[in-house]
C-alpha positions in Angstrom: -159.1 48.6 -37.4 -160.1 51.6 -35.4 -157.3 51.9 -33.3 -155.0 51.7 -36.3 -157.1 54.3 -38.1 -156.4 56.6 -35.2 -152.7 56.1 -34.9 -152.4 56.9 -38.7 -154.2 60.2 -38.8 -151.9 61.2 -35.8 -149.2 61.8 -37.8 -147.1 65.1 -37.4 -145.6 67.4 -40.6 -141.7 67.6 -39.7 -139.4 70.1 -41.5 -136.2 68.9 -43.3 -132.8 69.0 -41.2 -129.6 69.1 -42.5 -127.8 65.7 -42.8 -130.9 63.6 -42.4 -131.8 61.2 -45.1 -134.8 62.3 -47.0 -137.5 60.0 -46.7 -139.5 61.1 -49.7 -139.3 63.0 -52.8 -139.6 66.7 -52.0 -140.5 68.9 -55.1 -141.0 73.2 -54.9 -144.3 74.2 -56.4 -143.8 77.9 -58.9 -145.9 80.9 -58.0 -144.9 83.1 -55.4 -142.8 82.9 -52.3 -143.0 85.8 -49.9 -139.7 86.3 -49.5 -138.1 89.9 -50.7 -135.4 89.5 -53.6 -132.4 90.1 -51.2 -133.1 86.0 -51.2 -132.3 84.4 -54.9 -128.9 83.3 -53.4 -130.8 80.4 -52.3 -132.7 79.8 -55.6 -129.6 80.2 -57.4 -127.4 77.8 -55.2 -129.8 75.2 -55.3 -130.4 76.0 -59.5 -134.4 76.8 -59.1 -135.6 79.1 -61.6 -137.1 82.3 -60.5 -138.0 85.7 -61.3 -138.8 88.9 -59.3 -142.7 90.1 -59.5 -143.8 92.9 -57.5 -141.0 93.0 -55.0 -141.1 89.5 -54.1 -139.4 85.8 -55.3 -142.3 84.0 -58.0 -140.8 80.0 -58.5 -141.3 79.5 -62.4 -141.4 76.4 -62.7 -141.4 73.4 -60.1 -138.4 71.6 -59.8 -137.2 68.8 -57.6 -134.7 69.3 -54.8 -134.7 66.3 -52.5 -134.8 62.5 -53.9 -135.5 59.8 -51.5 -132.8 58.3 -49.5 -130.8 62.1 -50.6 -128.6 63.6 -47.3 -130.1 67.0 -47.1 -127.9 69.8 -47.5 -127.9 72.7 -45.3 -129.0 75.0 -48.3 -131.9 72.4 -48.6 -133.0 72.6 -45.2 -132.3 76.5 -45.0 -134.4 77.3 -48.3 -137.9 74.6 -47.1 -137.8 76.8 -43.8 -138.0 80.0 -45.8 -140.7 78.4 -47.8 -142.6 77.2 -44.9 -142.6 73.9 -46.5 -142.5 70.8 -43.8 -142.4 68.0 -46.3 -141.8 65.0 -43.4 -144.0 63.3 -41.4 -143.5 61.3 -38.2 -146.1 58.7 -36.4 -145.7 56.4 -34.2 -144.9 52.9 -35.6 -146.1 50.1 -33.2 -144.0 46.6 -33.2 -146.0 44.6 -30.1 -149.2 45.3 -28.4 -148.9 44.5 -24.7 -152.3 43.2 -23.4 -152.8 41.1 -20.2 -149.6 39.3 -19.8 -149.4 38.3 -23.4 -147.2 40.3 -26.2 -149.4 40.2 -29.7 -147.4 41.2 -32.9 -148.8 44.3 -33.8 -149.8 43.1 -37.6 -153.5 42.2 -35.6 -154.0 46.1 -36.0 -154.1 45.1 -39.9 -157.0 42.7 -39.3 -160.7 44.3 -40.6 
């Protein structure tokens, strides 16, 4: 339905925080970071292969650092915000509609 179409496209990116459960897979894609070389520490803790071009961090190949239903780590959390990378999402989730006295399961949004 419309109004379900609506809710769905509302939904907001979210970065990771540390000691939530990861909701999805979250993989790092190579090529270039941004971030100066004073950084690897990060790579290196969290075993991502890199290598320094042209005074900045390149990613050489992607590599998987969250699995879903995975606590994030700190160091997890820490290196996505560097990155820029907000791989989360949050909408709203409706359970009842409320409409003229009555309560109507909200599975009627479902209905084309």
């Amino acid at each position: 339905s419309e109004i379900k179409k609506i809710i769905d496209d509302e939904a907001r990116e979210a970065p990771a925080k540390a000691g939530a459960l990861a909701p999805d897979d979250v993989w790092i894609q190579p090529g270039a970071t941004g971030l100066d070389p004073k950084q690897t520490s990060f790579f290196q803790n969290l075993q991502i292969a890199t290598k320094i071009v042209k005074t900045q961090i390149d990613i050489i190949a992607e590599k998987k650092i969250l699995t879903a239903g995975q606590k994030i780590e700190p160091t997890h959390a820490a290196l996505l915000d560097k990155l820029k990378i907000r791989p989360f999402s949050y909408k709203m989730h409706v359970k009842a509609i409320y409409d003229k006295g009555q309560i109507i399961s909200a599975a009627i949004l479902d209905i084309t």
